[in-house]
N, C-alpha and C positions, 0 to 999 in steps of 0.2 A: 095028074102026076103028083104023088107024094113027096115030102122033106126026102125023102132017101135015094128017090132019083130025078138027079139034077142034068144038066145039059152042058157040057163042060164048055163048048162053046161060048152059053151064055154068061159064064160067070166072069167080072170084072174084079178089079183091085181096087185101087182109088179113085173115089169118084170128085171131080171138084163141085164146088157150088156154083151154082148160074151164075153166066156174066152179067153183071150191072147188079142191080139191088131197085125194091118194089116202095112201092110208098107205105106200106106197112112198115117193112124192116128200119127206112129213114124215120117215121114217127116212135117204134121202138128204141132207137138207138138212142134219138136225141131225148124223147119225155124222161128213160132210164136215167141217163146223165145226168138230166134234169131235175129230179128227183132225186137222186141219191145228193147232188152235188148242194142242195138246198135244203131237203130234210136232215140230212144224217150231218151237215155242219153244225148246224142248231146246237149252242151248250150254253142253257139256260143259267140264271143262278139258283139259289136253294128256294124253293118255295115256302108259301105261306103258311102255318101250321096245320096240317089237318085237309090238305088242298085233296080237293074232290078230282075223279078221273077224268069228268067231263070238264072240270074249272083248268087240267092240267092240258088236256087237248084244245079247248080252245086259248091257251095261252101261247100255245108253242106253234097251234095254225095260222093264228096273226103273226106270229115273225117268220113265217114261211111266206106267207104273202108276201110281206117285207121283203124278203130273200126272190122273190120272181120277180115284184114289179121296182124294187130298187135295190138290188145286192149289193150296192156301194155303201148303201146306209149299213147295211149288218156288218162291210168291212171297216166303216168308221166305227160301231160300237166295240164289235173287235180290238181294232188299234188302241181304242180308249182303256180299253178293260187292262192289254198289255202293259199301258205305261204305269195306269195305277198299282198292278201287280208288280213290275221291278221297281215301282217306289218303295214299297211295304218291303220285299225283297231287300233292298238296298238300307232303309232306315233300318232293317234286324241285325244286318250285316253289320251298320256305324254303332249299335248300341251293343248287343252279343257276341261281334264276330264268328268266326267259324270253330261252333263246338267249344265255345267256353266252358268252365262249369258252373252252377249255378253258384251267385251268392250269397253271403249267408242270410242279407236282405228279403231274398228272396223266398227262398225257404220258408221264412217264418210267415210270407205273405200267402201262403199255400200252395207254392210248387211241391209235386213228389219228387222222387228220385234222388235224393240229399246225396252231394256233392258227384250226380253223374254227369257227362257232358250234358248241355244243350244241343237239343238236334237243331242243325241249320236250316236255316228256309232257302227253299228252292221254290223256283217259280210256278210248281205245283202249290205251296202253300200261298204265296204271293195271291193266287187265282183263289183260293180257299177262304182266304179273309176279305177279300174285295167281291167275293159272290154271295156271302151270308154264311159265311161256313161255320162262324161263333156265335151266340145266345146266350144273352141271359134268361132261365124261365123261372120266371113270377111264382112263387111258391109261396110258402110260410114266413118266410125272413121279406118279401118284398109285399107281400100285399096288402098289408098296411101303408104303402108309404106310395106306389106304383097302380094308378085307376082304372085302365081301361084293358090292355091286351095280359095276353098271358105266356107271349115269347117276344122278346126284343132281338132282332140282328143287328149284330154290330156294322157300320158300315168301314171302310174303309180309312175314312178318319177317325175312325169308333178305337180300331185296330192298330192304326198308328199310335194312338194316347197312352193303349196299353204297353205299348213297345218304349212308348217314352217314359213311363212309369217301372220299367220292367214286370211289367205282367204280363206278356207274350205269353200264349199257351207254348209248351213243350209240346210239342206234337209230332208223331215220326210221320214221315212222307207215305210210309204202305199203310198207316191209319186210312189217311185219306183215299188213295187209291183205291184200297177198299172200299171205300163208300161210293164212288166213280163207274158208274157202267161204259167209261170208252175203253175202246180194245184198236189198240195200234194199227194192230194187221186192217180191220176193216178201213180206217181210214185209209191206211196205205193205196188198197182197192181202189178205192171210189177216186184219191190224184191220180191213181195209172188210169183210171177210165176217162176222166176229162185232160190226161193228157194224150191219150189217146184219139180221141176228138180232136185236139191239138191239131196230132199228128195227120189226121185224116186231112184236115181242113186245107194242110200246106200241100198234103201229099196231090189234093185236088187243082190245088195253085199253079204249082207246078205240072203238071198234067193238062195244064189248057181247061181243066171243068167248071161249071159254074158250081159257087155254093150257094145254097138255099138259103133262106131269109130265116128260117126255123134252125139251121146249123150257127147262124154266124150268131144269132139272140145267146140259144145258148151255150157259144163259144164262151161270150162275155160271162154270165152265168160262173161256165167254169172257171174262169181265169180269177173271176170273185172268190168261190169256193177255195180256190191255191191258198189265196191271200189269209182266207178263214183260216183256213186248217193250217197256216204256218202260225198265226198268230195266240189260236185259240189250241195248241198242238199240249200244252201241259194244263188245260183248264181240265176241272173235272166235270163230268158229263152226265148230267139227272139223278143230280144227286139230292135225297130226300127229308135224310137224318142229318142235321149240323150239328156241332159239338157243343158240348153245354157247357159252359165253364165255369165250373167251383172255387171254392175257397170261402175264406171268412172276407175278403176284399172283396168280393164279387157284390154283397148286396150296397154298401157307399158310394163305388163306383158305378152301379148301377143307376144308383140314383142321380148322381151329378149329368150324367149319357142323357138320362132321361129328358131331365130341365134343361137340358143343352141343344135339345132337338126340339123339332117344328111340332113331334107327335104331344108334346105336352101342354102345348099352347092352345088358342084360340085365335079365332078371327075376330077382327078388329075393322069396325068400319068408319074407323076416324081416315082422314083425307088429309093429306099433306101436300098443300099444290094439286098436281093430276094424277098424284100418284095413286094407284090402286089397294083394294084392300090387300092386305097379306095374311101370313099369319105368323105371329110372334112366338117364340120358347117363352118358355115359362123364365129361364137364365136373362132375357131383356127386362124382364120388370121388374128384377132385384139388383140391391148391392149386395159387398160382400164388408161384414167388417172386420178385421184380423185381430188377432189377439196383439196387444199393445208388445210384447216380446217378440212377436213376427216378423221380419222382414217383410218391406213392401214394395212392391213393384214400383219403377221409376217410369215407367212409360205413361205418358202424360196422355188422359184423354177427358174430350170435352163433355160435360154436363150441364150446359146453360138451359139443355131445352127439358132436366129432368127433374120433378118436383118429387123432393124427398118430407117422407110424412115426418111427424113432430115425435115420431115413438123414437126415431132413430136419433135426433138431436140429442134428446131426453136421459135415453139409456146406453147413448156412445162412451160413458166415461164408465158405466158399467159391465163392460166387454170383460167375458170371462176372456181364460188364459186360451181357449178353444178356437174362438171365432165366430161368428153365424152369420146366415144367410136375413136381409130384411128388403120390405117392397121398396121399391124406387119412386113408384107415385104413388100420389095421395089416393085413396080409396075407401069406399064405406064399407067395403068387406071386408071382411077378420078372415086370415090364411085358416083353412080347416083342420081338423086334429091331422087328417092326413098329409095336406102342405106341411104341418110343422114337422110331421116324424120324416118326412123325406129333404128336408131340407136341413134338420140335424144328421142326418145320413151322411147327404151331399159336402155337411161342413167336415164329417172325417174324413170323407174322401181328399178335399184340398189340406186336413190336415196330416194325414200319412203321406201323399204324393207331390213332393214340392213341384212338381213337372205340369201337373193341372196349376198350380199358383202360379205359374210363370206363365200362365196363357191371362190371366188378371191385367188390366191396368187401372190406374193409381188415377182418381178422379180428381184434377188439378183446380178444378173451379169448386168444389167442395170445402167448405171451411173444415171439414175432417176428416180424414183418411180415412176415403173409403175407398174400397176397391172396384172397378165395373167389370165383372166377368166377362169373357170372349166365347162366345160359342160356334158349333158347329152341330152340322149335322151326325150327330154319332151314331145314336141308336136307329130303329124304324121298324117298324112291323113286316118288311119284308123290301128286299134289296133289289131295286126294280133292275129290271132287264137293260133299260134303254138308260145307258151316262148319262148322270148327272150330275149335280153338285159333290153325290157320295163317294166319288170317286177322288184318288188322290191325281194330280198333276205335276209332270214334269218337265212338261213345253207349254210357252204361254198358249193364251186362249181362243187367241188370235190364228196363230200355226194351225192348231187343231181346224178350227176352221176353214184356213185354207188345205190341208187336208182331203177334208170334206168333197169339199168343190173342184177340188185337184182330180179326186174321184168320180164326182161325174162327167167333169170334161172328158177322161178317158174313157169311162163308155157312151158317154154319146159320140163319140173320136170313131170309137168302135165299130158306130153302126153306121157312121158315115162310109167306110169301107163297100158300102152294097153301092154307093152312088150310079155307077153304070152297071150294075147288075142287070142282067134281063131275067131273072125270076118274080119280076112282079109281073102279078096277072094284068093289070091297067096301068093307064099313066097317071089316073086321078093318084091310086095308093102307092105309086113310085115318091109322086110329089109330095104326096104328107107325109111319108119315111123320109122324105130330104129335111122338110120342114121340122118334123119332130128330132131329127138327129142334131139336124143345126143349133135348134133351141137349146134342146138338153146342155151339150156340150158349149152352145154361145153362154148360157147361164151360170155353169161353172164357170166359166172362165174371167163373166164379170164379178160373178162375188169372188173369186179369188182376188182379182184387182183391188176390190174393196177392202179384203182385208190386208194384202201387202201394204198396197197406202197405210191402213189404218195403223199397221204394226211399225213402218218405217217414220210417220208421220204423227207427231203425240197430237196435235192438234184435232186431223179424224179421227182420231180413237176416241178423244174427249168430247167430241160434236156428239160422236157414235153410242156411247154410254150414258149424253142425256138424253137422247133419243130413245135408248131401249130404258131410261131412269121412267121416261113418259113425263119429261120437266118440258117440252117444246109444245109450240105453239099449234091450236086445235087444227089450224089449216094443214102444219106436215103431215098428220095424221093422215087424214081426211087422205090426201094425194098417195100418200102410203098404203093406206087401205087398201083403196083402188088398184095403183099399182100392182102389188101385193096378191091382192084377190085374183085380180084378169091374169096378172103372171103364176099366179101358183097352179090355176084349173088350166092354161095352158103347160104346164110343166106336166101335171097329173095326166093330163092328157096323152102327150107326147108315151109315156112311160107305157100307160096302156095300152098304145097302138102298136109297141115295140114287140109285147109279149101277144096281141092279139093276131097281127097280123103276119108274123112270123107261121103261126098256124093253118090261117085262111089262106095263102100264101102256094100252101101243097095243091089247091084244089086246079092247078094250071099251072105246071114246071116246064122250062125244057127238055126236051127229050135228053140231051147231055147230062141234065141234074142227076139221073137215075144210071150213068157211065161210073163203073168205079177201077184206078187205076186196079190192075193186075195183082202190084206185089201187094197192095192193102190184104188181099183174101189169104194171105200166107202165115198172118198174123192173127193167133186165136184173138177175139176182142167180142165182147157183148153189142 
């Protein structure tokens, strides 16, 4: 029988989909979720210049790991990035307000647009200067003075400086968006699907069905992914090109960013007590001496332990009207042409921006006014992924980390939910899911206690910081270690069995697991 004659009998209307659902469709539904809810959260910051495809894939494949075997960590980095973003947000706000125009200070420092508003920062830009979104690039004017890289990001305190200086970039919000490959609608997608999931999961609850050990992992998953995408909802998303910021200020400041960060330094393997090598700014091993017409900072700080060489005695009564930068300890090296031309840079930078001079204090054990510079981390060759120091703060650091551990208690809380579950194939792999649930979320819950104490109690806090100073005795260590060690590869462990055997898991379900209620099939869903 041909297309053209049919049996009218047999012809049907709507046909439904079988009842229940196959263990294909369940590893379908859930790997999909799974993957959109962990890859497509991912909003890196600006890369390193010149970043290769494959240096790009496997940057963004290790915080996908991160995202399956601990998604609470990527909603801490999240949280972090947020606070530091309405910091910056906030400090544009106390310095620019809303749409001022520029003035006339400013102007002359190389703003365009003479006397247009200033566009407001919105927490689009907030997330733009806290990812790497500004540069200086080392060109002709800096590389004389600037050694190694040939793009510097600003960090987040990079960005604050300039905000306190008024050197904010002017920047309009669809600049950046443009440079942003995220697109709303898809997000949108991907929370209907893990709320979706959601929905299935109660809709199972209610229904009397078991859920599988593969639904409920990446329930959590999803519930992380909400928390991403509320958090990370105005960052911009793989973004390549940051903004390069000009003007005739750009190369002083540059240079001051520079010796103010860890990139211009060296290691040092002098030992102070226990404490470990570090690495120092090139701004720790100088003073500052102001021009005798300068105001000087009154904030008194200590110099006993710093040996000043004999040129600075010598030549203090000969301080131009300028200022300059000289070493703090004694040294058989001579600063090189290139030290010197960046550190006359450096001294116009504190001589146009009285904002940088107000980060100085005034060395009181000194028999001369000298200045000791404060640094931070400004600059860096690229604005790592994972919070840290570069970020700005606006809950102590203590919060932050209970936070943290707030976060894993909740999903190990989570997976405690399977306890009577009968979707484990044995009772061995029931009892290490009890075990590893417990742990997970027992451990959150004790380092949160550590840190309330620590935060309620100034005494553990202070135990706590010379502890992590590394000023206590070799035995804490030693127990610490240990501690430490056996608890961290049980933690690591715990985390992998979550995501492993959630998998294994499908090879022996109840027949119930594969029951779906009725009205689920009425509702399109992938």
């Amino acid at each position: 029988m041909d297309g053209s004659e049919r049996n009218p009998v047999l012809d049907v209307g709507w046909v439904a989909e079988p009842n229940g659902r196959g263990t294909l469709s369940l590893l379908v539904s859930c790997v999909l979720t799974l993957v959109l809810c962990v890859w497509t959260a991912m909003h890196l910051n600006v890369p390193v210049k010149n970043e290769t495809t494959g240096r790009s894939w496997l940057r963004h494949s290790r915080w996908v790991l991160a995202g399956v075997f601990g998604p609470e960590l990527v909603v801490f980095a999240a949280w972090r990035q947020w606070n530091s973003a309405k910091a910056i947000v906030m400090a544009h706000r106390k310095r620019h307000g809303d749409g001022n125009r520029l003035a006339s200070d400013e102007i002359e420092k190389g703003h365009s647009r003479i006397g247009s508003p200033r566009q407001p920062w919105t927490m689009i830009h907030g997330y733009y200067a806290s990812m790497g979104g500004f540069t200086f690039e080392v060109d002709e004017r800096l590389v004389d003075s600037i050694p190694r890289p040939t793009r510097l990001s600003l960090t987040a305190h990079g960005v604050a400086l300039l905000i306190e200086c008024g050197l904010a970039p002017d920047i309009r919000k669809d600049e950046i968006i443009d440079k942003s490959k995220a697109n709303n609608l898809a997000k949108a997608l991907v929370c209907v699907q893990a709320l979706w999931l959601a929905v299935q999961i109660v809709g199972r609850l209610i229904a009397h069905l078991p859920v599988t050990l593969l639904e409920l992992n990446t329930l959590g998953h999803a519930i992380c992914a909400l928390a991403i995408y509320v958090l990370w909802w105005n960052k911009p998303l793989s973004v390549k090109e940051p903004t390069e910021l000009e003007g005739d200020w750009t190369a002083p400041v540059c240079a001051f960013m520079f010796m103010s960060s860890q990139i211009s330094g060296s290691k040092h393997s002098r030992r102070q007590g226990n404490r470990f090598t570090r690495v120092e700014p090139e701004l720790e091993g100088l003073v500052y001496i102001p021009p005798r017409s300068a105001p000087t900072s009154t904030r008194p700080y200590s110099v006993s332990k710093l040996h000043f060489t004999e040129r600075i005695d010598e030549d203090f009564e000969d301080s131009t009207t300028s200022g300059r930068f000289e070493p703090a300890r004694g040294s058989s090296e001579s600063p090189s042409s290139m030290d010197l031309v960046r550190w006359r840079l450096a001294t116009q930078a504190v001589r146009d921006h009285p904002a940088i001079l107000a980060r100085f204090q005034s060395a009181s054990s000194s028999p001369k006014s000298l200045l000791i510079p404060s640094h931070d981390e400004l600059v860096v060759t690229c604005v790592p992924d994972w919070p840290s120091g570069d970020l700005l703060r606006r809950v102590p650091s203590l919060i932050m980390g209970m936070t943290l551990w707030c976060s894993s208690m909740i999903y190990g809380g989570l997976h405690l939910a399977a306890w009577g579950s009968s979707s484990f194939p044995s009772t061995t792999e029931r009892d290490i899911w009890r075990f590893s649930a417990i742990y997970v979320a027992g451990s959150g819950l004790i380092w949160l206690i550590i840190n309330l104490l620590a935060q309620v109690f100034p005494g553990v806090n202070y135990y706590w910081e010379r502890v992590n100073a590394v000023r206590g005795h070799w035995v804490i260590y030693a127990i610490l270690g240990i501690l430490l060690g056996v608890g961290g590869a049980a933690y690591i462990f715990a985390r992998l069995f979550f995501v492993i055997e959630a998998f294994v898991s499908i090879r022996q379900l109840p027949a119930a697991a594969y029951a779906t209620p009725e009205w689920t099939q009425l509702i399109p869903h992938l």
